[in-house]
PLY file of the C-alpha trace (Angstrom):
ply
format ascii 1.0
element vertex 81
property float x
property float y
property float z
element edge 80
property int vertex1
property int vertex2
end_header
94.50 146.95 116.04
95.81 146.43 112.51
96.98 149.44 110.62
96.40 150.16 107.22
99.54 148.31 105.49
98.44 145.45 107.64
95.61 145.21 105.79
96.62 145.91 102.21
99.29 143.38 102.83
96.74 140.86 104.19
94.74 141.43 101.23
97.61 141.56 98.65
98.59 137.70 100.34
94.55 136.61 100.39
94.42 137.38 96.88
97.54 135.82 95.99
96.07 132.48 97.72
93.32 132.71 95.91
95.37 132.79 92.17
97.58 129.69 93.64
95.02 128.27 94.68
93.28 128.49 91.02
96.58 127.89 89.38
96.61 124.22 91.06
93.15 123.43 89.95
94.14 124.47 86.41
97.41 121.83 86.51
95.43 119.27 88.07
92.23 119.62 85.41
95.45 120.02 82.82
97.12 117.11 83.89
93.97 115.14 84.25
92.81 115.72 80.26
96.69 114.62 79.34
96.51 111.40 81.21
93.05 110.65 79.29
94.12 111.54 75.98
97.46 109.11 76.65
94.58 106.63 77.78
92.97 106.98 74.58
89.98 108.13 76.17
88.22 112.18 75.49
89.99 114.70 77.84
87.12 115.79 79.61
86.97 112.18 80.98
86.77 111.94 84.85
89.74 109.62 86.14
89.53 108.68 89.85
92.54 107.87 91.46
92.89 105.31 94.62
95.09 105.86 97.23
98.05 104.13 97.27
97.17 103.45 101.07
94.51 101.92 100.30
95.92 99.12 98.10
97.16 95.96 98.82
100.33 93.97 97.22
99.05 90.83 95.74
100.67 87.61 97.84
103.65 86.68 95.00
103.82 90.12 93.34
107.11 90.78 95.05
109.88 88.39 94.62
113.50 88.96 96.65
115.82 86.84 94.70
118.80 88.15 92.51
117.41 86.46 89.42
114.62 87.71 89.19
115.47 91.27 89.62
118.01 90.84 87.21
115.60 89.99 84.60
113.72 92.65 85.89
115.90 95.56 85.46
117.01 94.02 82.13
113.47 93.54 80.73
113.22 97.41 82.13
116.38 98.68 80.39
115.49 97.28 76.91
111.99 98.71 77.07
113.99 102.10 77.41
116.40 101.75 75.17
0 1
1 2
2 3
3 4
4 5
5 6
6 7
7 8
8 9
9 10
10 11
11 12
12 13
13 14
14 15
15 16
16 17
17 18
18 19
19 20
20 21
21 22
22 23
23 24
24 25
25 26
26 27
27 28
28 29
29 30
30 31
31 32
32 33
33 34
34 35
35 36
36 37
37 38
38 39
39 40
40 41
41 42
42 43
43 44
44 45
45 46
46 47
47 48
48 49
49 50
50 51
51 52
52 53
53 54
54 55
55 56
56 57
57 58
58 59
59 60
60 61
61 62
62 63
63 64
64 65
65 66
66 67
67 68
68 69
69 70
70 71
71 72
72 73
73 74
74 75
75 76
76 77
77 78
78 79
79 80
């Protein structure tokens, strides 16, 4: 049988569960509005995302040879310049 702190602490850790558990729904929703208004599109906008599981790579998309991922990581280090 439980005792008494058992309980309050059970409690005290359901509780706190409950607030992370609200937290994380507030930084996704937060997150969610911030990647629509980037998009251009109203914050309240509902964005579906796939899982990256569930995608394929396009036959060609991924090329092994030097040059190219030379150009590559050029072309990237520009654009961050």
């Amino acid at each position: 049988m439980a005792t008494l702190p058992d309980l309050l602490e059970a409690q005290a850790e359901s509780a706190q569960a409950d607030f992370d558990l609200q937290a994380a729904i507030g930084a996704l929703e937060s997150a969610q509005g911030d990647l629509a208004t980037v998009l251009g599109l109203p914050a309240h906008t509902q964005i579906q995302v796939e899982n990256i599981n569930d995608l394929s790579i396009p036959d060609g998309a991924i090329k092994s040879d030097e040059t190219t991922r030379g150009r590559f990581i050029a072309d990237f280090v520009t654009e961050v310049e």
